[in-house]
Every structure is written in C-alpha cells, then in structure tokens.
N, C-alpha and C positions, 0 to 999 in steps of 0.2 A: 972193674970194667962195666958194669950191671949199671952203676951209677954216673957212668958219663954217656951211658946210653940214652937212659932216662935223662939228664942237664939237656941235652941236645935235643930230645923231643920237646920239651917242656919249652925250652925256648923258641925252638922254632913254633909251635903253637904260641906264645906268646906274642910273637913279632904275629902271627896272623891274626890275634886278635887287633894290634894294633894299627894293621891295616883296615880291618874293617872300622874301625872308633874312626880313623882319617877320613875315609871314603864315607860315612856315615855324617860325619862333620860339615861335606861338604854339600852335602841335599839341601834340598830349601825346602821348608816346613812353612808355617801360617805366620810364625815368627823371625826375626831378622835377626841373623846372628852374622858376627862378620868372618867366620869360616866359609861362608859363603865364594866368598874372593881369597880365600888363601891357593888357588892354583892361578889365577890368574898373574901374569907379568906384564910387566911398562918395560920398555925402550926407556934404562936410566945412563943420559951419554954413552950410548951403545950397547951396555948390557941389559938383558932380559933381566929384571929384578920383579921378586916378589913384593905387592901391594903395597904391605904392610910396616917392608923396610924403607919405603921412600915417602910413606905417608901415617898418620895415628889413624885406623881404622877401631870407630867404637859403635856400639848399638843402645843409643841416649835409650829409644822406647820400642815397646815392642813391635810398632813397624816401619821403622827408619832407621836408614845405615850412614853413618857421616862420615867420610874421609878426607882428614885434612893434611894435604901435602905439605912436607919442611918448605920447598922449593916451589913458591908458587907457580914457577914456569913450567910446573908439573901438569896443571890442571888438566889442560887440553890433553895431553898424553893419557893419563889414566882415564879421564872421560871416556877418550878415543878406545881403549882396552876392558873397559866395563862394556862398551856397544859391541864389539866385536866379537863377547865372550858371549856364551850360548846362556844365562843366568835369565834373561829377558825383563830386565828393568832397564829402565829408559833414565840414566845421570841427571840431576839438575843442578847448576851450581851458583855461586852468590860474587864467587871472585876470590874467596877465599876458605871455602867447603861446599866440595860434593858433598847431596844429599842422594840416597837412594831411597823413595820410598817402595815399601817392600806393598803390592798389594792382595790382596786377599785370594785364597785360594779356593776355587770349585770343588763341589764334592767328587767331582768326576777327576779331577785333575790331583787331586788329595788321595784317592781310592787308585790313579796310576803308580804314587808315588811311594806308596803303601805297600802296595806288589813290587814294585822296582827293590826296594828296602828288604822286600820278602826274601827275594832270590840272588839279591845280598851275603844276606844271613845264610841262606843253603849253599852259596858258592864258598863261603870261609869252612864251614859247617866239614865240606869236601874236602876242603885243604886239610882241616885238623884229623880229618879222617884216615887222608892219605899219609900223612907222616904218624899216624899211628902204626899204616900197614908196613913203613919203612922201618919201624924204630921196632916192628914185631918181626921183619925178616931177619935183620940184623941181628938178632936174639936166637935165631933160629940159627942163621949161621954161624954164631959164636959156638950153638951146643953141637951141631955137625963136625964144628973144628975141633971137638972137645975144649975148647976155651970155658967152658962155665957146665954146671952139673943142670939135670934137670930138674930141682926144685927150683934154684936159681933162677930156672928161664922161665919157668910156670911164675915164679914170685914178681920178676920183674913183668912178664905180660898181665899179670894181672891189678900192677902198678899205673902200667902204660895205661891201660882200659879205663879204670876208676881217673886217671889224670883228662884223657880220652873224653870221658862223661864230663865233668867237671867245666872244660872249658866249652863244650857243646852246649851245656848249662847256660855259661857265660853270654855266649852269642846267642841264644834264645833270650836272653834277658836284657842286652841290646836293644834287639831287634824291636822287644818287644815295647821298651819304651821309645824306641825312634818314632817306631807305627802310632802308639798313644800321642806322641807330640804333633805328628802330619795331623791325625785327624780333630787335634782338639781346633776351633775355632775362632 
C-alpha cells in the first residue's frame, strides 16, 4: 500500500514538472525557437488546429522562425493567427514561407521575463509541495486506520520528503537555465 502511495505522488510531481518544461517552452528568450507558436491555432476548414500540424515550423538561425504551410491557401490564415496572438512579431511572407524575424530583446524586457520564469518555478515548486502534503496525509490516515505500522509511515514520509527535495531540485535547475538562456544575448 506504502508503495502505491509513493507511484501516485511521484507521478503527479512528474506531470508537474512537465507542465512547467511546456509553459517554459513557450517563453520567448533572445533566441527563436518554434515552441514559441505551439499554442497558437489556424481555422483548418473549420477546426481550430495547432500550427505545426498544418504547417513545417523550423528555426533555420538563431533569430528566424519559418513556417511553411502544406496548403498554400494557408498563408493568410496563419499570418492572420500569428498577429492576433500576443507573441509580438510582425509575419512576413514570400508566397510560399512565412518568415518571423525574432528581434532582440532589452535588458529591461529580458529582467521582466526572468522574474515571470522566477515565479514559474515557485508556482510548480507549490504544487510539488502540496501533493507532498496530500501523499503525507494519506500516510497519516492509513496509520490512524491502522492500515500500515508506524515505522512504515515514518519510512515512507521520509521517502516522500527525499522524492519532495529531489524534484524541487529539478525545477530550480530548470528555472535556472531558462533564466541563463533569457539573459544571454
């Protein structure tokens, strides 16, 4: 029982790290990555489709994003969805590839994005924290029901905590090189 407690923490911490890696993904740094537009959707004949399935989004150099649509009758549509999206690059295209040039970032605007990223990190940080609290009541309530002895519950809280640390580790280690990539230039 001890040990499906622990699978269930450990995973739910894991899908939180995974969220942060996603949302982290999606920042814009000095460099052009084309996670950038992976939230964004096109109107593809009526359904809201992601970017990336109706077009080959690549990052040729470090600050150009190319998107070339299968359907060239695409163009105007995703153009139309890159301006609308809050990313703030302006589309240019040839007729048969959008270009986005990614431009340079301020230090003041790099030092916003840094602290955005910060409280990132503390917002997952909370999460891992609270399904630590849940996966240590649970433990508690097992030895209340007498379901489990109390070396048992001491052993597995002290599983949880060391697992606890570990992925807190993880998202400082994130974070920390998100922050290094925002401010390099």
């Amino acid at each position: 029982m001890p040990e499906k407690i622990e699978a269930e923490c450990a995973h739910k911490m894991e899908t939180t790290l995974g969220v942060l890696k996603r949302e982290l993904a999606g920042i814009r740094t000095g460099r052009a990555s084309a996670a950038i537009l992976d939230s964004l959707k096109v109107d593809y004949y009526g359904t809201p489709t992601p970017i990336n399935q109706v077009a080959t989004v690549a990052a040729p150099e470090s600050r150009l994003i190319t998107i070339q649509p299968w359907d060239v009758s695409m163009i105007p549509v995703v153009e139309k969805a890159i301006q609308s999206s809050d990313i703030g690059i302006t589309p240019a295209n040839d007729g048969k590839l959008i270009r986005l040039a990614m431009p340079p970032l301020s230090e003041e605007r790099r030092r916003e994005i840094a602290k955005l990223v910060k409280k990132m990190g503390e917002d997952n940080k909370i999460a891992v924290r609270n399904i630590r609290r849940e996966a240590m009541e649970h433990s508690k309530k097992r030895l209340k029901d007498k379901e489990m002895s109390e070396d048992d519950e001491h052993k597995m809280e002290s599983r949880i905590q060391k697992m606890t640390n570990d992925f807190i580790t993880q998202v400082d280690s994130i974070v920390a090189g998100k922050e290094k990539e925002i401010m390099e230039t």
